[in-house]
Each structure stands twice: as structure tokens, then as C-alpha cells.
C-alpha positions as a printed NumPy array, in Angstrom:
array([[131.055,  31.617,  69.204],
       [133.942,  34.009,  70.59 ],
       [133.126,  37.568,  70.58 ],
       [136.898,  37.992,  69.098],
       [139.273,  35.581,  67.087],
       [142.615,  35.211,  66.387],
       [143.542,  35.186,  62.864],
       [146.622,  35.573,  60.307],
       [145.769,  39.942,  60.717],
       [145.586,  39.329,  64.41 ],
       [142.134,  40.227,  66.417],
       [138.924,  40.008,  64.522],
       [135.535,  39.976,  65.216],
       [133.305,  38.475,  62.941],
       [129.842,  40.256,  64.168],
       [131.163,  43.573,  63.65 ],
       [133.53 ,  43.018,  60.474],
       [136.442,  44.324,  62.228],
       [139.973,  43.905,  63.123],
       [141.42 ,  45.787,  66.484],
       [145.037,  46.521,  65.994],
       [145.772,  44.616,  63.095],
       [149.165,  42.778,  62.009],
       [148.697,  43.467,  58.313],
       [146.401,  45.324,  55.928],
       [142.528,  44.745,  56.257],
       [139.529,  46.512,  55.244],
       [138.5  ,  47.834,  58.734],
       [140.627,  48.3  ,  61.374],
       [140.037,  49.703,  65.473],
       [143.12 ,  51.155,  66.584],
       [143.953,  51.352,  70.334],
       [146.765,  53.812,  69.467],
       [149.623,  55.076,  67.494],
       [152.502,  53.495,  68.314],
       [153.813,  51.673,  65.33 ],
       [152.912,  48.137,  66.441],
       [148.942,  48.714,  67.218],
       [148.729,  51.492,  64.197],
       [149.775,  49.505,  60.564],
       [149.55 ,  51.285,  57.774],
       [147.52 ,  50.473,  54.786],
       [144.191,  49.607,  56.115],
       [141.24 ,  50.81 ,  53.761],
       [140.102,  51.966,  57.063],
       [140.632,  52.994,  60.51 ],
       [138.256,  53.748,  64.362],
       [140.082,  55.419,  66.765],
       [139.462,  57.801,  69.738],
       [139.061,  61.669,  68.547],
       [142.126,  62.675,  71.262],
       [145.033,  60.559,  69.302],
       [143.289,  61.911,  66.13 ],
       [146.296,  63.787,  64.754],
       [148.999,  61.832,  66.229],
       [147.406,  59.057,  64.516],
       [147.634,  60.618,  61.044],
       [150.89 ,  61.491,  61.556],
       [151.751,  58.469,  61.876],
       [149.288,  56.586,  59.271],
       [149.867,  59.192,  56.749],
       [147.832,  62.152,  55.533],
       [145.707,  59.96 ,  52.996],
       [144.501,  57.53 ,  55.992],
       [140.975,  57.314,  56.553],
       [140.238,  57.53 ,  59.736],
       [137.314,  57.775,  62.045],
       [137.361,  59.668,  65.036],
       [135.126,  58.244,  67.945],
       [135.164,  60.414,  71.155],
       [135.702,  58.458,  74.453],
       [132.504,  56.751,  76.02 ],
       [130.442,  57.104,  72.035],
       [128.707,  54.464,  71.056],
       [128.532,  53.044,  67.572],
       [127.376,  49.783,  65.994],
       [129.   ,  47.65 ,  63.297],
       [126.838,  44.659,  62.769],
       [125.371,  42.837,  65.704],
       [128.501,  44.558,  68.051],
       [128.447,  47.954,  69.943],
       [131.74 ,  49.456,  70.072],
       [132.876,  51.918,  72.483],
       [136.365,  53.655,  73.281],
       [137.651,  54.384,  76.947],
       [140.836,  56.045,  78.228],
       [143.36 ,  53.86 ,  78.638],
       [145.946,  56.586,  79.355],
       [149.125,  54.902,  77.637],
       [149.698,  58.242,  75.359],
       [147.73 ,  60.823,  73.897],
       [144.399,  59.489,  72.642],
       [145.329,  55.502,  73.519],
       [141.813,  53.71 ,  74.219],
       [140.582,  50.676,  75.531],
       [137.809,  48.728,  73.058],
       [134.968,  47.583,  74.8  ],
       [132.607,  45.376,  72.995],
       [128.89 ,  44.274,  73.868],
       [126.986,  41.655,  71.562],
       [124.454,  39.279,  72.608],
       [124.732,  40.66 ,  76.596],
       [128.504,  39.908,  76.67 ],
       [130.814,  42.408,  77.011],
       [134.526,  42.131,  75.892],
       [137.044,  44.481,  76.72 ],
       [140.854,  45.043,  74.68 ],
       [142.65 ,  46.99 ,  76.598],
       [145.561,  48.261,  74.551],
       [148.433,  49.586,  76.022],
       [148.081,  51.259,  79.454],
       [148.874,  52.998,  82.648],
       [147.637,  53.773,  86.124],
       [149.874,  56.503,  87.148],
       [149.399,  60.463,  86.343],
       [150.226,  61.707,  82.851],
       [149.469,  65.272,  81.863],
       [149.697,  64.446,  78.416],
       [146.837,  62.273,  78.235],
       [143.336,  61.358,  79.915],
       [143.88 ,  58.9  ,  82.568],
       [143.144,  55.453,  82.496],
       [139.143,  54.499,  83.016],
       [138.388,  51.192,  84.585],
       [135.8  ,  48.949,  82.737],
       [134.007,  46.255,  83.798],
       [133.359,  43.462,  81.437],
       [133.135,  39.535,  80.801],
       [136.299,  38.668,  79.12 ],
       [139.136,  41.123,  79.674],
       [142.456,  41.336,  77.516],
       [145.375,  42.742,  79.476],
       [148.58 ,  43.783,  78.012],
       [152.079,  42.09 ,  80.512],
       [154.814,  44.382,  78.969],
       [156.197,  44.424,  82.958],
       [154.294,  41.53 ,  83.987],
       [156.704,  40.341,  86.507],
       [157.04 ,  41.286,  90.275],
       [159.851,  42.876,  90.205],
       [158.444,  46.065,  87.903],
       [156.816,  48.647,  90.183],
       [157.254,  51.806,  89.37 ],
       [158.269,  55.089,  91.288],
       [156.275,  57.942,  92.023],
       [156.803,  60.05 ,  88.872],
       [157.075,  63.144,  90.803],
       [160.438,  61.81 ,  92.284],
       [161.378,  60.68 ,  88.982],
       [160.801,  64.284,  87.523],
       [162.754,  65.98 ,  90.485],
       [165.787,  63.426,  89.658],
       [165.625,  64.448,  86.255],
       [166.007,  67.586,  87.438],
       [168.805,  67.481,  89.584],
       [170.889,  65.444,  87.097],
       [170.209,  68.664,  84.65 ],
       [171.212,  70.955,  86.98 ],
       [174.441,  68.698,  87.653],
       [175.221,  68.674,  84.017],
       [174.487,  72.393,  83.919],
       [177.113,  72.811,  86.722],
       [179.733,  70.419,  85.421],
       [179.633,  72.238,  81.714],
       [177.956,  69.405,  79.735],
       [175.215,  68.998,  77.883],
       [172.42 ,  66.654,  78.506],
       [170.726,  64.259,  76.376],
       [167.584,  63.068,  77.563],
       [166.271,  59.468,  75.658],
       [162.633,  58.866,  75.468],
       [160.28 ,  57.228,  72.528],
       [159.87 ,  60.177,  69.933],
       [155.711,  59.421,  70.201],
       [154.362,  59.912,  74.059],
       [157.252,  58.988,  76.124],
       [159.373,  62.368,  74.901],
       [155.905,  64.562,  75.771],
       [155.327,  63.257,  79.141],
       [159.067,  64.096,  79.541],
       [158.518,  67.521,  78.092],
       [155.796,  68.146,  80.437],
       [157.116,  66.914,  83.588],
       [160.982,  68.481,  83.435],
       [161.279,  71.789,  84.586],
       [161.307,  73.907,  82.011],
       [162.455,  77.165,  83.431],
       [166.091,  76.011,  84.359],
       [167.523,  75.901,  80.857],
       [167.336,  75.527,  77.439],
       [165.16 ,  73.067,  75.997],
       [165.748,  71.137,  72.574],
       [164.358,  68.43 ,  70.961],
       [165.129,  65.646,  67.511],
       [163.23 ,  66.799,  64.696],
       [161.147,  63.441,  65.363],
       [160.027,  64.42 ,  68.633],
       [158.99 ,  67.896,  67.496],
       [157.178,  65.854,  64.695],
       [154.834,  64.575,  67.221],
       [155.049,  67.571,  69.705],
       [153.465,  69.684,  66.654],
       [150.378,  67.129,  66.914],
       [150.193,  67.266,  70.642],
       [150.427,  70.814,  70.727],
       [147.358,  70.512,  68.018],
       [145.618,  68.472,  69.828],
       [145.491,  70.655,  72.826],
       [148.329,  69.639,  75.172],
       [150.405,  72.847,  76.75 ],
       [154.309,  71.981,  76.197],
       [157.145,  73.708,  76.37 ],
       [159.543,  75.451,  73.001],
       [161.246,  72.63 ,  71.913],
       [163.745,  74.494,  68.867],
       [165.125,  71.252,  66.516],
       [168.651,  70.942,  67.917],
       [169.629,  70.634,  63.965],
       [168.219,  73.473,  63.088],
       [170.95 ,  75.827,  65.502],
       [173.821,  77.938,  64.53 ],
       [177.131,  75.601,  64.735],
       [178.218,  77.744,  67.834],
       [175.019,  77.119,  69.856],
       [175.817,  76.807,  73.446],
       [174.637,  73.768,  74.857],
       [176.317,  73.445,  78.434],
       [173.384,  74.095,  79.921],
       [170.677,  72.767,  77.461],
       [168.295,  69.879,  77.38 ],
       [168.323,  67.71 ,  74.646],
       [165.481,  65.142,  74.212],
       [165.63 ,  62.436,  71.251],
       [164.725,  58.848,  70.682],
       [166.979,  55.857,  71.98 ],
       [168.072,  55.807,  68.55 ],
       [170.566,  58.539,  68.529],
       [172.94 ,  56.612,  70.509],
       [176.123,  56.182,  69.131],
       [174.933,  57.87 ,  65.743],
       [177.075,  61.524,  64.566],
       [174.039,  63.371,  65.422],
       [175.716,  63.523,  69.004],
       [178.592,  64.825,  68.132],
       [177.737,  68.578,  67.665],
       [177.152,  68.794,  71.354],
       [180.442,  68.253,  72.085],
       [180.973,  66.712,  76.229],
       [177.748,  65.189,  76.939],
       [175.846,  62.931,  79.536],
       [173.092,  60.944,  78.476],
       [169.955,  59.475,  80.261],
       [167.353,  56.758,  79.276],
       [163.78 ,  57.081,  80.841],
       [162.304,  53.689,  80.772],
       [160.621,  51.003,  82.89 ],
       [163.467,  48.739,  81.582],
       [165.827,  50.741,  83.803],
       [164.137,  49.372,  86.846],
       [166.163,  45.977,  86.193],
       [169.986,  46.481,  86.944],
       [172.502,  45.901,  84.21 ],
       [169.891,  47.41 ,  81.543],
       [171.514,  50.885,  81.816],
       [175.009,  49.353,  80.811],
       [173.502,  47.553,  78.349],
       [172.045,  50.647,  76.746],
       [175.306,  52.423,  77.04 ],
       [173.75 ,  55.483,  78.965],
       [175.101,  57.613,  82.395],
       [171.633,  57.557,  84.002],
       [168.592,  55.658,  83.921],
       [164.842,  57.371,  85.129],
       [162.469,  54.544,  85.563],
       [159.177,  55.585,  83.821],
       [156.947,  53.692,  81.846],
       [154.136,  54.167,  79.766],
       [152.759,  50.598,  80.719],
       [151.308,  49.253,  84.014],
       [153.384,  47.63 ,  86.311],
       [153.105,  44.478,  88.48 ],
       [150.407,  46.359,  91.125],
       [148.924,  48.031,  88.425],
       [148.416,  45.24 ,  86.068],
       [146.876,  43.178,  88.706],
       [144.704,  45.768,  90.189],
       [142.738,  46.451,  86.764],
       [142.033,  42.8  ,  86.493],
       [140.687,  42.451,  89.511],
       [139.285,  45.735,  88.755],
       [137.507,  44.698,  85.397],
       [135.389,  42.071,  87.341],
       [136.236,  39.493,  84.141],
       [135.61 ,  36.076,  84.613],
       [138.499,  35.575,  82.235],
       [141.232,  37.41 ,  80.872],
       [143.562,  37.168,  78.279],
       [146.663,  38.45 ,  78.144],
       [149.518,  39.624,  75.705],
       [152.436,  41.076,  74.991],
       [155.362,  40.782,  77.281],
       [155.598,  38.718,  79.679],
       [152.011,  37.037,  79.546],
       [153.028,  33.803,  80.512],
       [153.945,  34.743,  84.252],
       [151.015,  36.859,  84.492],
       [148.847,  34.37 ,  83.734],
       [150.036,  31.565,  85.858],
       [149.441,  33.941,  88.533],
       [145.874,  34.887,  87.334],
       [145.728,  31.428,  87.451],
       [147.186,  30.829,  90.698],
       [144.451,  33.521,  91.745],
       [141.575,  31.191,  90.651],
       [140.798,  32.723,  87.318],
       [140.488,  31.644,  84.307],
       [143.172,  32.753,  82.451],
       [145.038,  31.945,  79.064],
       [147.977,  33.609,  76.757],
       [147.034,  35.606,  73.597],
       [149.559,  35.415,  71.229],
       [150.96 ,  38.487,  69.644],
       [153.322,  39.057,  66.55 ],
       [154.504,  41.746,  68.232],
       [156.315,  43.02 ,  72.169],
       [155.418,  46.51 ,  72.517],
       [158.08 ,  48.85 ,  74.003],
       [160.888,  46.342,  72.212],
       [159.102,  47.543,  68.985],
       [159.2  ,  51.17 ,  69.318],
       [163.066,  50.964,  69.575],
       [163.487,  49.889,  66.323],
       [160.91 ,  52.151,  65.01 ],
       [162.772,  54.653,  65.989],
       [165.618,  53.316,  64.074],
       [164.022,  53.202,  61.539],
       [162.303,  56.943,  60.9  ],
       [165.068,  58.883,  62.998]])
């Protein structure tokens, strides 16, 4: 019998009594992070790695129950032990690995391969049956250096600062707008943020991660200069009045979506940073081969590419269905809390 099965709530396994990342409500529930379409609320329970602890309950609520598991702990439910690994997506993200019976299952999440000094980097595990997330599981996605992104970020700043304008900086409210935070830097201006990202900077900042003051934009005096201020918010904010108090303005997007051309028109921005909280092409296919599986799964995205490849590769390979399409989601989640 499979280790895990696909069900109406989405992953469970049966020897353990669990769901990981469930679609709807169920009694126990092993979260690979926050983000609003692995974390559902009203689960009578929840597992998930000690780091993500508070951004988790943030986002669950403050009457979630949740269990915190530190990375590499081992615990059983039934017949399965359960263990949590970085998977370095966002702060406290983790990678479920699985061992009943002498085979070993791992559910990778969400993740990434490059640096992040928001969050624990990504730990490779080696297992039987490996399930891989393909948000940018096509060739074409493969991703700068982030350093170079950062100083780009920079300069465009320091252009805006020059040309009397302020700028607005787009990244999800819940680890892409940290990673921002802590990359920019943060001596050459003024740095605000939405009151959603300072929602989730409070937790960071709680759960140990050094970022900069980030005031609420709201919360200033009507005549607060911005000309030479950084503004960081989620995608959200385009085109909404909350803009308008900053008067001339020139906004970016930082997304792996912004590697494709056109997809800064579309999003109806002045600059686009490519970077991702997701693996891309190289990445994706060097954790596979990494993992050592003798078949993989994979999800989310563009998992029907990736695994004709896999396949192509002479692996055994198949697509996991998903309700859901990761970074797609988290748009409208932020249109819907912000």
C-alpha cells in the first residue's frame, strides 16, 4: 500500500493518521509552511517546524493548535516516523520526510536552492519516492544571482531618489517582502512598509531574524516626505487609493514571473527584479537527482513538463494533482487580507 494517498483533503497517510498540507479541514494536519495554500485554517490540529512557529499562528489564528517540531526531530504517529528538514522557501518552510516499513517518502513543500538570510537553507534528503514542487518547471526559469538582483534594486532606488519619486517595491506580504527587507540596502533611505508586511515582519523579528525599521506608511503625518523613501507592499496595492498619498511614484515587482517578457506589462509595473522563492529549472532538477528517488512525483505548476523530462531522464515519474498553483495563490491572498 502507498506510504501517501490522494484524497478529497489532499495528501494523507493512513499509517500515521495524517494529512500534509491539507485542502480542507481534518483532524491532523503536517504543514510544510504558511503560505495560505499549504496552511488552511480550521484543522483540529497542526505539525510544523518550530522556526515558522509564529508566522504560522499568525496566519492560522491565535486559537490554532499547533505543534512545533524542530528540524531533523523525530516523532512517531502510528507505524510512520515523521521528520522535518529545511526546505528554505520562507521562514520555517520544511520538507516531510516519512519512513515506515524501510521506505522512506519525502514531500518537499515549497523550496529554494539559492541564499536567503531570512531562513535556513534548503537540506537535501535522500529517500525512495520524492515529491517535487514545478512552480518554474520549464527551461526557460533560471534565476539570477540574488546579489545582482539586490544591487539593481538598489540602483533603481537611488534613481528614484535622484529623479524626486518615490518607490514602491511589490513583494508577497509573508517571506518574499523579508528577504527583500534584508537584502536592500538599508542605509540609503527611508524604509516603509504595508501594515501587512509589518504584520509578518513583527513575527520574523520574533522569531529571531535581524530586519530593518519598517514604520507603516499609513501610520505617517500627511506631509511625510517620500522622494526618497522605500515603500514595500503586496502586489495587491496596485491600482488601489492606498498609492495615492505618495504622490509621483515608480513601482517594481520582484518575482520569478518577471523572468518571462511581457509579464511586467501585464502587471502594470516600471521594473521587474527576478527573484523567486521557488527552485528554478537547474535547481529543480538538481534536488531530484539529488534525492536519489527511484520515483518522484511532482506538483504544482508546471508538473507536466517536468515530468516528461524526468521521464525522458529514465525515471519513473508521474503528476500529483493539486487543488491549488502556489505563487498564483498568494496574489489573491493578498487581495484578499490587504
Amino acid at each position: 500500500m502507498e506510504l501517501l494517498q490522494l484524497t478529497e483533503a489532499g495528501l494523507y497517510c493512513s499509517a500515521g493518521d495524517f494529512h500534509i498540507d491539507p485542502w480542507q479541514p481534518t483532524p491532523r494536519a503536517v504543514i510544510t509552511h504558511a503560505h495560505a495554500d499549504h496552511a488552511r485554517p480550521g484543522c483540529d490540529s497542526y505539525l510544523a517546524a518550530t522556526a515558522g512557529l509564529a508566522v504560522l499562528q499568525v496566519r492560522l489564528g491565535p486559537d490554532a493548535s499547533i505543534q512545533a517540531l524542530q528540524y531533523g526531530e523525530t516523532i512517531t504517529l502510528g507505524r510512520v516516523r515523521l521528520s522535518l528538514h529545511p526546505a528554505g522557501h520562507i521562514l520555517g518552510s520544511a520538507q516531510v520526510r516519512l519512513e515506515s516499513d524501510g521506505e522512506v517518502w519525502v514531500v518537499s513543500g515549497d523550496y529554494k536552492r539559492q541564499h536567503d538570510a531570512t531562513c535556513v537553507p534548503f537540506e537535501p534528503m535522500p529517500c525512495h519516492t520524492y515529491i517535487t514542487e514545478s512552480t518554474f518547471g520549464l527551461p526557460i526559469y533560471r534565476w539570477p544571482n540574488p546579489d545582482v538582483v539586490f544591487q539593481d534594486i538598489n540602483a533603481w532606488w537611488h534613481g528614484n531618489q535622484e529623479a524626486g519619486r518615490a518607490s514602491i517595491l511589490l513583494g508577497y506580504s509573508l517571506g518574499k517582502a523579508q528577504r527583500l527587507l534584508a537584502g536592500i540596502d538599508s542605509a540609503q533611505g527611508p524604509i516603509y512598509v504595508h501594515g501587512a508586511v509589518e504584520r509578518i515582519n513583527e513575527a520574523y523579528r520574533q522569531a529571531g531574524v535581524p530586519l530593518p525599521s519598517t514604520p507603516i506608511a499609513s501610520d505617517q503625518p500627511r506631509r511625510t516626505p517620500w522622494e526618497k523613501a522605500l515603500v514595500v507592499a503586496p502586489p495587491s496595492v496596485v491600482g488601489s487609493p492606498w498609492l495615492r498619498k505618495f504622490g509621483d511614484v515608480s513601482m517594481a515587482l520582484a518575482s520569478g514571473w518577471m523572468q518571462i517578457r511581457g509579464a511586467r506589462r501585464r502587471q502594470a509595473v516600471d521594473r521587474g527584479f527576478v527573484l523567486s522563492d521557488h527552485a528554478d529549472w537547474p535547481a529543480l532538477l538538481e534536488t531530484v537527482h539529488a534525492s536519489g528517488a527511484e520515483r518522484v512525483l511532482v506538483t504544482h505548476g508546471y508538473s507536466a513538463a517536468l515530468t516528461r523530462y524526468l521521464e525522458g531522464l529514465g525515471l519513473s515519474a508521474e503528476v500529483l494533482p493539486t487543488r491549488f498553483e502556489g505563487e498564483r495563490l498568494e496574489t489573491s491572498r493578498d487581495a484578499v487580507e490587504e
